[in-house]
C-alpha positions, 0 to 999 in steps of 0.5 A, spaced: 146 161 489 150 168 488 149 172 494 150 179 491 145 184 492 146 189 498 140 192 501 141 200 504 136 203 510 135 208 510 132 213 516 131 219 514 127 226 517 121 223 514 120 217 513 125 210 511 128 208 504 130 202 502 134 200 496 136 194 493 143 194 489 147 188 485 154 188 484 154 192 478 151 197 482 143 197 479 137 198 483 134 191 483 128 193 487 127 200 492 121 202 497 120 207 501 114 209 506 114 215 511 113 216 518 107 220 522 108 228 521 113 231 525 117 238 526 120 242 531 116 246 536 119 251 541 125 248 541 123 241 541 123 236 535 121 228 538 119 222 534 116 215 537 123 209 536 117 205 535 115 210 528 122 208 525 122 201 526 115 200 524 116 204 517 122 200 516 120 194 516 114 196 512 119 198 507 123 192 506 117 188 505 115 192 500 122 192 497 122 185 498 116 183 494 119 188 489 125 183 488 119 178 487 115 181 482 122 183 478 124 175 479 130 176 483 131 170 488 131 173 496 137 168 496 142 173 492 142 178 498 148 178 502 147 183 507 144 189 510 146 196 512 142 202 516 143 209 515 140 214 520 140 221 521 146 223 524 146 227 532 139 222 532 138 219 539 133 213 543 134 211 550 132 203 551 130 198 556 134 191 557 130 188 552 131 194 546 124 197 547 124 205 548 123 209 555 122 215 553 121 219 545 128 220 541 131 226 540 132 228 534 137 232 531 134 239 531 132 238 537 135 245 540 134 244 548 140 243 549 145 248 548 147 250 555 149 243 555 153 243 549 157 249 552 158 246 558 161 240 554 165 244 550 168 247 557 170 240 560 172 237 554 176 242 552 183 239 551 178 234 547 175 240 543 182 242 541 185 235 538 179 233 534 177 240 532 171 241 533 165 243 538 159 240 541 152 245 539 146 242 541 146 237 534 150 233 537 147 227 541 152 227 547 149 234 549 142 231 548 144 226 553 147 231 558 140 235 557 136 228 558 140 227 565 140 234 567 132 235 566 129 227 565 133 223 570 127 218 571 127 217 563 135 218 563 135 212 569 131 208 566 135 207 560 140 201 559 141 203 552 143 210 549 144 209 541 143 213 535 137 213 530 142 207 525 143 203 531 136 202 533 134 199 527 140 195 526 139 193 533 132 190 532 135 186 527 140 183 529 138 183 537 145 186 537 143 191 543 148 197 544 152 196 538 153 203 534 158 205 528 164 211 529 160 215 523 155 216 528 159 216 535 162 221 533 156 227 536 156 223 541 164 224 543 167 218 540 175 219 539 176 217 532 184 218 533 185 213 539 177 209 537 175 209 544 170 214 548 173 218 552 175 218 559 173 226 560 165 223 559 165 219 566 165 226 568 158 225 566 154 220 571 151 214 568 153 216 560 158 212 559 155 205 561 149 207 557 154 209 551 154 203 545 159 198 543 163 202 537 164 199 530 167 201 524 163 202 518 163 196 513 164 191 520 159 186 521 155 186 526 150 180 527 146 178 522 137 178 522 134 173 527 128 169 526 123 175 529 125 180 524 126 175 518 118 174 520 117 182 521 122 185 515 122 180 510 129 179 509 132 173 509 134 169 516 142 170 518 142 175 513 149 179 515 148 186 519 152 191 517 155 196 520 153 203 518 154 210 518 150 217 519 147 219 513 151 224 511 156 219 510 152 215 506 150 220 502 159 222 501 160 214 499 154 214 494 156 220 490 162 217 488 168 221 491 174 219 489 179 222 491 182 228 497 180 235 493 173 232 492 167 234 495 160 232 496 154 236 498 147 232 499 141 236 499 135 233 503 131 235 508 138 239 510 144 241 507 150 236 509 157 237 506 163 233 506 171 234 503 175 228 502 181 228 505 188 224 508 187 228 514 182 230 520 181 238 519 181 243 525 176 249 524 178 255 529 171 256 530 169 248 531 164 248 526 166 242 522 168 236 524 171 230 521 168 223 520 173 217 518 173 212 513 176 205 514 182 204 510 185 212 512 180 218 509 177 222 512 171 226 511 171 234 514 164 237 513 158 240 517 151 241 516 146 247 515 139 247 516 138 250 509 137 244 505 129 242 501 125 243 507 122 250 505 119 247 500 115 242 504 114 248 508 112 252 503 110 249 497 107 242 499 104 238 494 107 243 488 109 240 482 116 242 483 118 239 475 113 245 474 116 250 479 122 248 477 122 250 469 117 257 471 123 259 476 128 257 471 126 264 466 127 268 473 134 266 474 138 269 476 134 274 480 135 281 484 130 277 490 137 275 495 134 270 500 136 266 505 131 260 504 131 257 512 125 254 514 126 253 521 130 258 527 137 256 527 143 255 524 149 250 524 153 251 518 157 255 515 156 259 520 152 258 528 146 262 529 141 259 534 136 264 532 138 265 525 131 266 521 129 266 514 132 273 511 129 276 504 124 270 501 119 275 497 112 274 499 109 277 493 109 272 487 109 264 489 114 263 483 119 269 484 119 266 491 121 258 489 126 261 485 129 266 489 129 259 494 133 255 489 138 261 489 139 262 495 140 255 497 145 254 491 148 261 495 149 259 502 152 252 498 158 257 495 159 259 502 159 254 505 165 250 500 169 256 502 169 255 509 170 249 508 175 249 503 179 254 508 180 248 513 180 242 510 187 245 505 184 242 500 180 247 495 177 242 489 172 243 484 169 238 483 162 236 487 159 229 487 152 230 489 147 227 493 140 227 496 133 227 492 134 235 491 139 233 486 134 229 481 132 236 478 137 239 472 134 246 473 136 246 481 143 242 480 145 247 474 144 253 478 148 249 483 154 248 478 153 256 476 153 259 483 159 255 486 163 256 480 164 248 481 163 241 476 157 237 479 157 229 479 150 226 479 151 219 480 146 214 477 143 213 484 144 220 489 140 217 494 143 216 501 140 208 502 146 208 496 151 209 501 148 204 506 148 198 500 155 200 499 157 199 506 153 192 507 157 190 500 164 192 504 163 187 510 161 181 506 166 181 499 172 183 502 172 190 498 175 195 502 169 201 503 175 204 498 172 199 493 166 198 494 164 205 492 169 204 486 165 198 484 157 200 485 157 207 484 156 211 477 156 217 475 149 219 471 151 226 468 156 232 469 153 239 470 159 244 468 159 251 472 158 257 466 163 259 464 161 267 467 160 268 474 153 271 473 153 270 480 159 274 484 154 280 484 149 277 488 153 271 492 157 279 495 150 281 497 148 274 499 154 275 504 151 282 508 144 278 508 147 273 512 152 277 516 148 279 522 149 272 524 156 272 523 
């Protein structure tokens, strides 16, 4: 029996996906299911660890029983990869269960913190190009033991969102990837935790074994076959944050190229042969096995506001009422929660210029406004990567709408790629399928990935008036 199926986990803000790819890069089989309502509160942004391993296992049992009604043997899978939302934190007992609730990415206590950190590591700062902001899970980890010393000691194990899933798993306790040990301080130059970090009591024996992604990192035991699904000794693999899932399933391919993935938030990657340094420490640079390097960042603005101010909308509807006021003289900066990390830092940052007086002026003055701060942030981030490109391959379940990614092409003056599958679970199928066939993850994205369809910019920038003016509403946080 061929093993070539490949299974990608993945754990976003609301909920789990679960895809299933062959070899030739179909989805055989997906299912998604969502975790409890959660959002920021003064600050504070928390989820139950238990959510996400309880929606994870729902989604793969019905991605497997999918796999059986489409009569694909559970035999042909290879391996399995997860995915997680990247600066996403739990802390776990000897035995992998949770102390305390995760913190999640825009969980905002802990700025003082990541000052502090930026301080001490200061040299470290400097090498790799980047600051600490309270995104990052290490400055989420100096709060914690700073303000929560009795959860912070009861912890053996301090792992990001990807790493919990995958420990359940496997029983590979303590186990992350470089992708997501990045926020959390890891040194992708000497591929080691930093000595700086003992300065901080107690962290370093709680930090995760670091693999690359594509490693194998143990396979499913018995207990999670019964709980998931998936076969017994599947192989696990190595994933990545979701933000590098989301590059490796839009089909980069070479340094230049650039790929955005518009989900709950905006994340932005460049393709290049050597780690940026941003002056102002905005973007940072993940590592890709085999020698490329991916300097991005990621911005709060992304699809949220529609869930937050249009739920349960039609949106193939809004879409094509939007599309007849496009473009629109209505300047806004659609961000649905207070604070900003990309292009520009502003924990205080609010939504600017959303009219309030026609639900389908709003829409679409929301899609321009994302599509605005989308040029904006290209070009920030082109101006420290050294590498201007004009092609994007697209991300995220924003991208599935040809109105949206259009005004995308047209507002940014860029070509947009849409692969066959922009989901981020994608990405993660493609690391599972490197650890096990011997492709490099180079390869493996040649191999599954395929473009849908091109969206070409038009050829007149209707656009520049609008983008100058989208520049002095944004201004007073810059």
């Amino acid at each position: 029996m061929r093993k070539d199926v490949f299974v990608g986990v993945d754990l976003g803000t609301g909920g789990v996906r679960v895809l299933a790819v062959d070899a030739s890069g179909s989805v055989v089989a997906a299912h998604s299911v969502a975790f409890p309502p959660s959002a920021p509160v003064d600050g504070r942004h928390e989820q139950d660890p238990e959510s996400w391993w309880t929606a994870a296992c729902q989604a793969c049992r019905g991605m497997v029983a999918e796999l059986s009604r489409c009569d694909v043997e559970l035999q042909r899978l290879a391996a399995v990869a997860v995915d997680g939302t990247s600066g996403t934190i739990a802390l776990l007992d000897p035995a992998g269960a949770p102390v305390a609730p995760g913190l999640m990415y825009n969980d905002a206590r802990s700025t003082a913190e990541a000052a502090r950190l930026n301080e001490l590591a200061a040299g470290f700062c400097e090498r790799l190009g980047y600051r600490f902001n309270a995104s990052f899970a290490l400055a989420k980890i100096e709060w914690l033991r700073c303000n929560e010393p009795d959860r912070f000691r009861a912890a053996r194990y301090i792992v990001h969102q990807a790493d919990f899933v995958a420990g359940r798993l496997s029983e590979c306790l303590g186990v992350s990837d470089y992708s997501n040990a990045l926020k959390t301080g890891y040194d992708l130059l000497r591929e080691v935790w930093p000595d700086w970090i003992g300065e901080l009591p107690g962290v370093c024996e709680r930090l995760p074994a670091v693999r690359a992604p594509g490693e194998k990192i143990g396979e499913v035991t018995a207990e999670a076959a019964a709980a998931t699904g998936l076969p017994s000794s599947l192989p696990v693999i190595a994933g990545a944050s979701d933000g590098t899932a989301g590059c490796l399933a839009s089909g980069i391919r070479q340094p230049g190229d650039l790929n955005s993935s518009l989900g709950t938030t905006l994340v932005f990657k460049a393709v290049s042969s050597s780690p940026a340094k941003d002056p102002d420490g905005l973007i940072y640079s993940h590592k890709l096995p085999g020698g490329l390097w991916l300097p991005g960042a990621a911005s709060n603005v992304g699809a949220e506001w529609i869930t937050q101010w249009f739920p349960g909308a039609d949106l193939q509807a809004m879409d094509a009422a939007a599309a007849g006021l496009l473009p629109c003289d209505a300047v806004a900066y659609p961000l649905a929660r207070r604070g900003e990390r990309f292009p520009f830092l502003a924990p205080d940052a609010a939504a600017v210029g959303v009219p309030d007086r026609d639900e389908t002026l709003r829409y679409a003055a929301c899609l321009q406004g994302t599509a605005l701060l989308e040029r904006l942030a290209f070009e920030t981030l082109e101006g420290v990567s050294g590498h201007p490109g004009s092609d994007v391959y697209t991300t995220g379940g924003a991208s599935r709408s040809d109105i949206w990614t259009q005004l995308r092409a047209d507002v940014t003056r860029r070509r947009y790629h849409r692969p066959v599958c922009p989901e981020t679970a994608f990405g993660s199928a493609v690391l599972a399928a490197s650890g096990v066939t011997g492709w490099s993850v180079r390869q493996a994205t040649a191999a599954l990935v395929r473009i849908d369809r091109i969206f070409d910019p038009d050829s007149d920038d209707k656009y520049a008036e609008l983008f100058a003016a989208f520049r002095q509403v944004v201004g007073v946080y810059t």
